[in-house]
C-alpha positions in Angstrom: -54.4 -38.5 59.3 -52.7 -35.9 57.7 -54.1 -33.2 59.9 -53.1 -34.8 63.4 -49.6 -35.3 61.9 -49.2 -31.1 61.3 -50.4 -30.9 65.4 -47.9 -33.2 66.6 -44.9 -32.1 64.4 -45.0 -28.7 63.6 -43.0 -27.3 60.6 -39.2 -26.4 61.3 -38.1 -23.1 61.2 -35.5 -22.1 57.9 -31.8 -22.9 59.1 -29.5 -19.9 59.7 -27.0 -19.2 57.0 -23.3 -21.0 57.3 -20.7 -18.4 58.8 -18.2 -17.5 56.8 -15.1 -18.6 56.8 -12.1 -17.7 58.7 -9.4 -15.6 57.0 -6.7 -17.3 56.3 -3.5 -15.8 58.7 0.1 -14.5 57.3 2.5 -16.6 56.0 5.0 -17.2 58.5 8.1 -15.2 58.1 11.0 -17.4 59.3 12.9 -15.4 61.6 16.9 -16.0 61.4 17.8 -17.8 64.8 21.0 -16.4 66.7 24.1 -18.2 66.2 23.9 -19.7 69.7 20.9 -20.9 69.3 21.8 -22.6 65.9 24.5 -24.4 67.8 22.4 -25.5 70.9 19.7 -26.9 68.1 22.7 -28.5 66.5 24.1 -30.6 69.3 20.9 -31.6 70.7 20.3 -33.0 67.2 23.5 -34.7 67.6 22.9 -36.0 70.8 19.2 -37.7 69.5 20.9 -39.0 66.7 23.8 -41.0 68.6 21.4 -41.9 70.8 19.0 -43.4 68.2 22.5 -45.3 66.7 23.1 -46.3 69.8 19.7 -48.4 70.5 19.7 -49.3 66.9 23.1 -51.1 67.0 21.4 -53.3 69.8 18.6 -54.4 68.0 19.6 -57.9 66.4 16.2 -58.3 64.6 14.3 -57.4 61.8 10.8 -57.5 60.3 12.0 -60.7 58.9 13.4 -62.0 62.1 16.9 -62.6 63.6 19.2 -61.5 60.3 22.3 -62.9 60.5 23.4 -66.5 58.9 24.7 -69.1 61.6 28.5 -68.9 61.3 27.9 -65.1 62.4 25.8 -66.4 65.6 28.5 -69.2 66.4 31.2 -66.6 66.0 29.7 -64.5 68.8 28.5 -67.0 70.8 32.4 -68.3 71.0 33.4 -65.1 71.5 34.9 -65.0 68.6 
């Protein structure tokens, strides 16, 4: 049997070697920004993060559920 099975399935020729690996690039060099563009950067950071305060303030629950005791939801609910 073992002579059919060298017919059917002949051998496999040796694998080609690995390529090598790519060389690594540079180190980035940071580049100092102009003063304009240090400001813009700065107040769209701004903007994002009174934004973000903004939705956060809004958000009356937590991963534990509603946090506040129930004088503190009475209060607002009287409009207190």
């Amino acid at each position: 049997m073992g002579a059919v099975k060298k017919i059917f399935k002949p051998k496999l020729p040796p694998l080609p070697p690995p390529p090598e690996p790519a060389p690594e690039p540079p180190p980035a060099v940071p580049e100092e920004l102009p003063e304009e563009k240090k400001e813009e950067i700065t107040k769209e950071m701004a903007a994002r993060e009174r934004k973000r305060r903004g939705r956060k303030s809004t958000i009356l629950t937590g991963p534990l559920g509603i946090q506040e005791t129930e004088e503190e939801a009475l209060e607002t609910l009287l409009g207190k």
